[in-house]
Every structure is written in structure tokens, then in C-alpha cells.
C-alpha positions as CSV (number, residue, x, y, z in Angstrom):
1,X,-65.8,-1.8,-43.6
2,X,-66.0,2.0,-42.5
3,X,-63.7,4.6,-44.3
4,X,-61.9,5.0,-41.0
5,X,-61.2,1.7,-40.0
6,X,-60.1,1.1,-43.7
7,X,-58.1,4.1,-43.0
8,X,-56.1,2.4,-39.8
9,X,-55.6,-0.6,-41.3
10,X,-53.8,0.3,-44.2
11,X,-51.6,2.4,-42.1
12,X,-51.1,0.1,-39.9
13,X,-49.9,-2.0,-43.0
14,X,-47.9,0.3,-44.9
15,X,-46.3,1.8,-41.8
16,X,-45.3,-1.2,-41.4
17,X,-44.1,-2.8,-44.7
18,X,-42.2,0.4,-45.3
19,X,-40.2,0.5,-42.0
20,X,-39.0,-3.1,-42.6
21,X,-37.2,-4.5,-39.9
22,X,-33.4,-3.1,-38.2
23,X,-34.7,0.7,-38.2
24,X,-33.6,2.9,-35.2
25,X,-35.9,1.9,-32.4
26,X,-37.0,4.8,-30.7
27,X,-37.4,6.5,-34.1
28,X,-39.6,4.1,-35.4
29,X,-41.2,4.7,-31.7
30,X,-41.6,8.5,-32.4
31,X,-42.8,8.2,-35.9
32,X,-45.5,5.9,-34.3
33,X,-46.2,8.0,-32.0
34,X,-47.0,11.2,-34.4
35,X,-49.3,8.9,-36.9
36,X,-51.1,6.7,-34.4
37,X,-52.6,9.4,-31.9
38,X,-56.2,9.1,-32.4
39,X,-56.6,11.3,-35.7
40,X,-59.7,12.0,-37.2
41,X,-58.1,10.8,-40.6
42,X,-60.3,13.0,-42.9
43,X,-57.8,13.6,-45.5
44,X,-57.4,9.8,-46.3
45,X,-61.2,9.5,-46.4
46,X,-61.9,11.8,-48.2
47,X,-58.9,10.0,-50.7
48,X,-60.7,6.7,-50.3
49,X,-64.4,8.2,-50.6
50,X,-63.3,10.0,-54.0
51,X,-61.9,6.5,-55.2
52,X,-65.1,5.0,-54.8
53,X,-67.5,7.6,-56.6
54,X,-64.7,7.2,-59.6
55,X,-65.3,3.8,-59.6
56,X,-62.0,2.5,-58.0
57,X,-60.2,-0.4,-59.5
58,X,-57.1,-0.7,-57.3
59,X,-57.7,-1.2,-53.8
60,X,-54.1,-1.3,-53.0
61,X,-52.8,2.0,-54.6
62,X,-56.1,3.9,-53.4
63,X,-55.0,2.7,-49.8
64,X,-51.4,3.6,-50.6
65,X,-53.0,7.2,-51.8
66,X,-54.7,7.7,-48.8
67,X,-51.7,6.8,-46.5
68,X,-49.4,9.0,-47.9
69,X,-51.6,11.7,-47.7
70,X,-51.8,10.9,-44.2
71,X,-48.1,10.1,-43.7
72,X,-47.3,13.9,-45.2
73,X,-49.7,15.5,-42.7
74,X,-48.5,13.9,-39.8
75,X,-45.2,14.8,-40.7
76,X,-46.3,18.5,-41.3
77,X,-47.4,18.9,-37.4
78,X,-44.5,16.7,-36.4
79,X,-42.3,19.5,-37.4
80,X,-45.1,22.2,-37.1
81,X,-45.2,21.6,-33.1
82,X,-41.5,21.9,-32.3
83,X,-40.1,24.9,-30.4
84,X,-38.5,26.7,-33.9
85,X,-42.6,26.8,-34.6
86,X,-45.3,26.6,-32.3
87,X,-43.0,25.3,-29.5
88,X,-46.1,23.3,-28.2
89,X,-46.4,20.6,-25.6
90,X,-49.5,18.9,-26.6
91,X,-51.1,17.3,-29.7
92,X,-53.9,15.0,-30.0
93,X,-54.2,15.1,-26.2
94,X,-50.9,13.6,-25.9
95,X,-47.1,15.0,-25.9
96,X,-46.0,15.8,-29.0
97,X,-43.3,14.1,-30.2
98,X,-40.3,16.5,-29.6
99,X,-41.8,16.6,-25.8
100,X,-41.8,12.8,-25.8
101,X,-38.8,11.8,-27.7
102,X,-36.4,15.0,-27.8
103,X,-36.0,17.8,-30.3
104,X,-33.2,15.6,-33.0
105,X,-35.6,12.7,-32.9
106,X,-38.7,14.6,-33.6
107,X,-36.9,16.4,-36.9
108,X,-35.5,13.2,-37.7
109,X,-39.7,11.4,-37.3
110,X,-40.7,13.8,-39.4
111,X,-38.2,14.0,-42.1
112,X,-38.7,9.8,-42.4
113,X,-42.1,10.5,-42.4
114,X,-42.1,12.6,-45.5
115,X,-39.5,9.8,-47.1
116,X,-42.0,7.4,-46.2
117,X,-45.1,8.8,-48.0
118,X,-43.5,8.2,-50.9
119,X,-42.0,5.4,-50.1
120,X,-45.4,3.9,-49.6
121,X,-46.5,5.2,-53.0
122,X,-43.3,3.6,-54.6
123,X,-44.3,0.4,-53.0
124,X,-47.7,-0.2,-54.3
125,X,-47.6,1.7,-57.5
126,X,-45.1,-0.5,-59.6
127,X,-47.8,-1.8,-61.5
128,X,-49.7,0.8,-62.2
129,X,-46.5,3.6,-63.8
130,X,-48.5,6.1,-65.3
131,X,-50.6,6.6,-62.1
132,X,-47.6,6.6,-60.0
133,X,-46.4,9.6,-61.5
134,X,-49.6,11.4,-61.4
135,X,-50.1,10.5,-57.8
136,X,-46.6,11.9,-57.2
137,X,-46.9,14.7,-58.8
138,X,-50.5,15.8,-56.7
139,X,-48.6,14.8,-53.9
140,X,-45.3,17.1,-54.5
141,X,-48.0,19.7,-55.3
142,X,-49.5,19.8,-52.1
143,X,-46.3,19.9,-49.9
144,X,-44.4,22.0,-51.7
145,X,-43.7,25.2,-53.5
146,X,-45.1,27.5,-54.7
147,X,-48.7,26.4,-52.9
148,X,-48.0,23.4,-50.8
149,X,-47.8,22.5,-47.0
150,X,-44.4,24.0,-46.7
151,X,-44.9,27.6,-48.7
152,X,-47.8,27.6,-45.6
153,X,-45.9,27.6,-43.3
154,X,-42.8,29.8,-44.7
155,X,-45.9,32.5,-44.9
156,X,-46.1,32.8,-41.0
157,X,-42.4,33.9,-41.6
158,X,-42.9,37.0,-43.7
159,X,-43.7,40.5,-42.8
160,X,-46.9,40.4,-44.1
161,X,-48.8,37.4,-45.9
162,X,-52.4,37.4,-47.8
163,X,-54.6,35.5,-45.4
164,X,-56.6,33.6,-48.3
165,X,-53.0,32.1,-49.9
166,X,-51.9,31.8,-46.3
167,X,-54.9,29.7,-45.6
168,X,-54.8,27.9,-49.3
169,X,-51.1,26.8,-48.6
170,X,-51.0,25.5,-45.2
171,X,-54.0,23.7,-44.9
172,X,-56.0,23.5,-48.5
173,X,-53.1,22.8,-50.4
174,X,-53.2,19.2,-48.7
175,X,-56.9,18.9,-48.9
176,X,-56.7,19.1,-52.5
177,X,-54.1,16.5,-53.0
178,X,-56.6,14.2,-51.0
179,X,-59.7,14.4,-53.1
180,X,-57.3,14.5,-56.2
181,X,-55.5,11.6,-55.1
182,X,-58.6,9.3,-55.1
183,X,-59.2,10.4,-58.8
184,X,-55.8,9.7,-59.9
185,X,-55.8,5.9,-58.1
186,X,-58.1,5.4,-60.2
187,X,-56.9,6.8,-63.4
188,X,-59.8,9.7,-63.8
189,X,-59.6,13.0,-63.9
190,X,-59.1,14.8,-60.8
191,X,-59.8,18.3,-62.4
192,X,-63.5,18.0,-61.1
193,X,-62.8,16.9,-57.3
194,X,-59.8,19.8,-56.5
195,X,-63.0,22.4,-55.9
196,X,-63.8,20.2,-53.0
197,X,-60.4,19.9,-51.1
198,X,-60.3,23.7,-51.5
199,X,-63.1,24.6,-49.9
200,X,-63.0,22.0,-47.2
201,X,-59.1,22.9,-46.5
202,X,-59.9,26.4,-46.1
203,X,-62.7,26.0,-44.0
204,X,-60.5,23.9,-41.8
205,X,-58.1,26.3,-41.3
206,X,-60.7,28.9,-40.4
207,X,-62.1,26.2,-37.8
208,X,-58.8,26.2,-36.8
209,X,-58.5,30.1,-36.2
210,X,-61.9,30.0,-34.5
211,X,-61.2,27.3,-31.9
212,X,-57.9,29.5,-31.2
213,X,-60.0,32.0,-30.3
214,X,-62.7,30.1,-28.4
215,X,-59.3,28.5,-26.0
216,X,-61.2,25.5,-26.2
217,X,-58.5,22.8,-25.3
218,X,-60.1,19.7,-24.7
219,X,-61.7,20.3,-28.0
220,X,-58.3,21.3,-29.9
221,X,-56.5,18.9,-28.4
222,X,-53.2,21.3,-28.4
223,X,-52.5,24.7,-26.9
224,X,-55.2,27.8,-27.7
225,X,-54.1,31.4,-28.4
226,X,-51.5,30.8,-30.7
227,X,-52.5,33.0,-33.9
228,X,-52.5,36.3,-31.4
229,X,-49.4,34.6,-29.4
230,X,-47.2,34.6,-32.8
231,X,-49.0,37.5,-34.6
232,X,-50.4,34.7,-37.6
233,X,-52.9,35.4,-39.9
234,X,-56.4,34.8,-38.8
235,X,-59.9,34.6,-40.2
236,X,-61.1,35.2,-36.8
237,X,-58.5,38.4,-36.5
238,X,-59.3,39.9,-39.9
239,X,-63.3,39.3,-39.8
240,X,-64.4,38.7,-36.2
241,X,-65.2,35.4,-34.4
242,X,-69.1,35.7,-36.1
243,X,-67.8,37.1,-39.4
244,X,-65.2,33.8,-39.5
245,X,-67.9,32.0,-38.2
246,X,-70.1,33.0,-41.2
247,X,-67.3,32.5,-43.7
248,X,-66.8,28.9,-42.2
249,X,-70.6,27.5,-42.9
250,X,-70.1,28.9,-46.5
251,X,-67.0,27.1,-47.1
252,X,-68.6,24.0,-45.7
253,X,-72.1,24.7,-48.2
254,X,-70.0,25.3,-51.3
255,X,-67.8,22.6,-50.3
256,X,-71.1,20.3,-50.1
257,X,-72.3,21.8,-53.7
258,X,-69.1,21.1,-55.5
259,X,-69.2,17.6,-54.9
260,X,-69.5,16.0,-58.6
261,X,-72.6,14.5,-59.8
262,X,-71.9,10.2,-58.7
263,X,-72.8,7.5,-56.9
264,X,-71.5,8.0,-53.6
265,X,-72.2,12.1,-53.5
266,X,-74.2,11.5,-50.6
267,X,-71.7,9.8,-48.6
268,X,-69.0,12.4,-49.3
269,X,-71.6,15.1,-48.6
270,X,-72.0,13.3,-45.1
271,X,-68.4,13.2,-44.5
272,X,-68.2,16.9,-44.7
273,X,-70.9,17.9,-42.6
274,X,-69.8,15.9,-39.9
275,X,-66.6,17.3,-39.7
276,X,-68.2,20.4,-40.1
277,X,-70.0,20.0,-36.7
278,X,-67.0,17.8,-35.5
279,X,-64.7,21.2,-36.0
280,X,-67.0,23.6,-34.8
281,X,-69.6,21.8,-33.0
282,X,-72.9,24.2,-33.4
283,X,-73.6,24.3,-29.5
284,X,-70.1,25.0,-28.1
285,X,-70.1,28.0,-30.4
286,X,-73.1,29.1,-29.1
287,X,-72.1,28.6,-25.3
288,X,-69.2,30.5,-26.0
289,X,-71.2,33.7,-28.0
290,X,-73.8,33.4,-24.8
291,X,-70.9,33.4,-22.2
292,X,-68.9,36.5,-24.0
293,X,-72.0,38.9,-25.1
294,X,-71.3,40.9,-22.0
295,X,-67.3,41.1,-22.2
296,X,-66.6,44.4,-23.9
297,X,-63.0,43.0,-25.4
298,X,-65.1,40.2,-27.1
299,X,-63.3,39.5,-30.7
300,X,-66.7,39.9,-32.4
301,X,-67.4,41.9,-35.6
């Protein structure tokens, strides 16, 4: 099996075995609609893929790992999306979920998503105590303060915030509690994998600035022009579209070189150049540099 089918199916299953039965419908509906939207599901890979190279001995608790993982950044745009934020329409391709179910029942989807990560952890971890409360721990640290998901976004609310801890908040902060994750389901140490889910967070979020810039929507899958829209840091602001550009590719090489010395190094070094090229894709960047080398107000350094 594929780490991204693994990936759906135990979703699907611990989605499942932690809503139970009697739940409000149409949140259950929402929640649904936030986690199964067509993700690219890298942070539970990369979860599962780290479990593997440390030689993974619980298939349940890894899958439990990666889901909650998944579950916490679901639950991030969820709330990320709504109109005290972003106030965006689309996500995914799709409505987001306060544009398909109504402001209350979005908050409410993903405060039970955030409940349920944990929940899901809870659930499979019983036997396995010590690990538990490691994986909880990685997970608390990636979410919140003083370097999680949520000091990442309280950053865009400040005067003035330092675009690397800006970046290493909001969008590494997870990354790291994904490759740390599949050490700790496994009971190793996860000292050696939190280089890579730095480097690969941060180079998502720089992705993420450059696509902003680039307005390409069908690639995005949510609305462009936001960073300049709600004056937010930005690699692409700060360096240029090239100079971000640059920065990017290094992220993704030392990302690559940190990868620890194991079995399955290859696969894990495969995984991050194709969603290098998956973020960025090499020959849309270049279409776009082609098409804006004669536009004087090009963002370019």
C-alpha cells in the first residue's frame, strides 16, 4: 500500500471511530467536509515514512500519529479561512467550510477537530503510555505556544513580526511534529528527524508566499494576493519573487541532506522532491518569469 492511500484509510477509520454515532449531523458533515477535500496529505506521510526508516513496530499508533497530525492541520485552515482571518471563499477547490456550512458551525468543525486529534491519539495509545505522552507532547508543541500553529498565526496580528519565526510557527512548527511523530510511534529518538520538518515547513510556507504572488488559483486552490491584501509577512515581499525562489530550492536541498542515514532515506528524499515540484512546479515558474520580464512593477529582486 502507498503512503497516501494508507493515509485515507486510516482517516477514514479514526474519523470515524472517534465521532461514534449520535453527533450533531451537519457538524460531523462540516468536519467532513474540511478533512476529506482532496489534500495532498504530506504531513501524515512524512509521519508514516519516518516510522518506517525507525523501524516501526506499531502500525496502529503510527496511523493514529499521522491522523492527528492531519486532524490539527485541517483544523488550523478550518479556522484560518473564516472572515476574522483570511475571510476566504475557496479551499481545496471547494467552499470552505464557513461558506458551506455557516460561520458557528465552521468554529465549532474546527474546535472538534482539534478535540479529535487527540482523541484519536487517546484511542490507540492505551497500550503503549510512555509513547502517548511523548506523542502528546510533540503534538502540543507544534500547535501551541510559544512556537506552534497558533503563535503563527497570532504573529500576522502584531505590528511587526520576524519573518523566519513567523514562517517557523505557522507552518514549520507542524512539519516538525510530523517527522517527530513517526520517531516517537516508534519509541526512537526524534531529536535527528526535527531538522527535516523545519526545513520542509519553511520551505512550504515560502511556496506558499510565492504562489501568492504568481495569482495562480487553479494551482492554490484558494484565493491569491493575500500576503499584500493583509500586509503579512512574505519571503517573496522581503527578498523578491527570484530571491524567495532561490531561498525555496535551498530549503528543499538541505531539507533532502538532513534526512538521517536509514533504510528508507531514498523514499523520504523522493517525497520531498515531489512536493517540491508539486508546490512550485519548475515550468509554471518559468512561464510566469517569461510573461512578467517586461512589466516594470514586476516583484523581482
Amino acid at each position: 500500500m502507498d503512503l497516501l492511500k494508507r493515509a485515507e484509510n486510516a482517516l477514514e477509520f479514526h474519523f470515524g471511530r472517534a465521532v461514534g454515532s449520535g453527533a450533531p449531523p451537519r457538524l460531523v458533515e462540516a468536519m467532513r467536509h474540511a478533512v476529506f477535500s482532496g489534500g495532498a496529505r504530506v504531513r501524515p506521510q512524512l509521519v508514516l515514512s519516518v516510522a518506517m526508516a525507525c523501524g516501526e513496530d506499531a502500525v496502529e499508533l503510527t496511523d493514529a500519529a499521522a491522523c492527528a497530525v492531519e486532524l490539527m492541520h485541517c483544523a488550523s485552515l478550518v479556522h484560518d479561512d473564516m472572515p476574522t482571518f483570511d475571510n476566504a471563499d475557496i479551499r481545496r477547490g471547494r467552499p470552505t467550510v464557513h461558506k458551506a456550512f455557516g460561520e458557528p458551525l465552521a468554529l465549532l468543525a474546527g474546535d472538534a477537530l482539534i478535540v479529535m486529534a487527540y482523541q484519536v491519539l487517546l484511542n490507540a495509545g492505551q497500550a503503549y503510555p510512555d509513547r502517548l505522552v511523548a506523542l502528546m507532547q510533540n503534538l502540543s508543541a507544534g500547535v501551541g505556544l510559544p512556537s506552534g500553529i497558533v503563535a503563527g498565526q497570532a504573529w500576522e496580528c502584531e505590528v511587526k513580526a520576524d519573518l523566519g519565526q513567523y514562517q517557523r510557527a505557522k507552518t514549520g512548527a507542524l512539519f516538525v511534529a510530523a517527522t517527530c511523530a513517526g520517531a516517537l510511534s516508534c519509541a526512537s529518538d526524534a531529536s535527528p528527524w526535527a531538522a527535516l520538518g523545519a526545513n520542509l515547513g519553511e520551505a512550504y510556507q515560502v511556496a506558499d508566499d510565492i504562489r501568492d504572488v504568481m495569482g495562480q488559483v487553479i494551482l492554490m486552490g484558494k484565493p491569491v494576493g493575500q500576503d499584500a491584501l493583509h500586509a503579512r509577512p512574505s519571503a517573496a515581499s522581503e527578498l523578491g519573487l527570484d530571491g524567495a525562489m532561490a531561498h525555496f530550492q535551498s530549503l528543499i536541498e538541505q531539507a533532502v541532506d538532513c534526512i538521517p542515514q536509514c533504510s528508507h532515506r531514498g523514499l523520504l528524499q523522493q517525497l520531498v522532491h515531489r512536493e517540491a515540484e508539486r508546490l512550485v512546479p519548475s515550468a509554471a515558474f518559468a512561464e510566469y518569469r517569461s510573461q512578467q520580464s517586461a512589466t516594470p512593477q514586476s516583484i523581482s529582486a
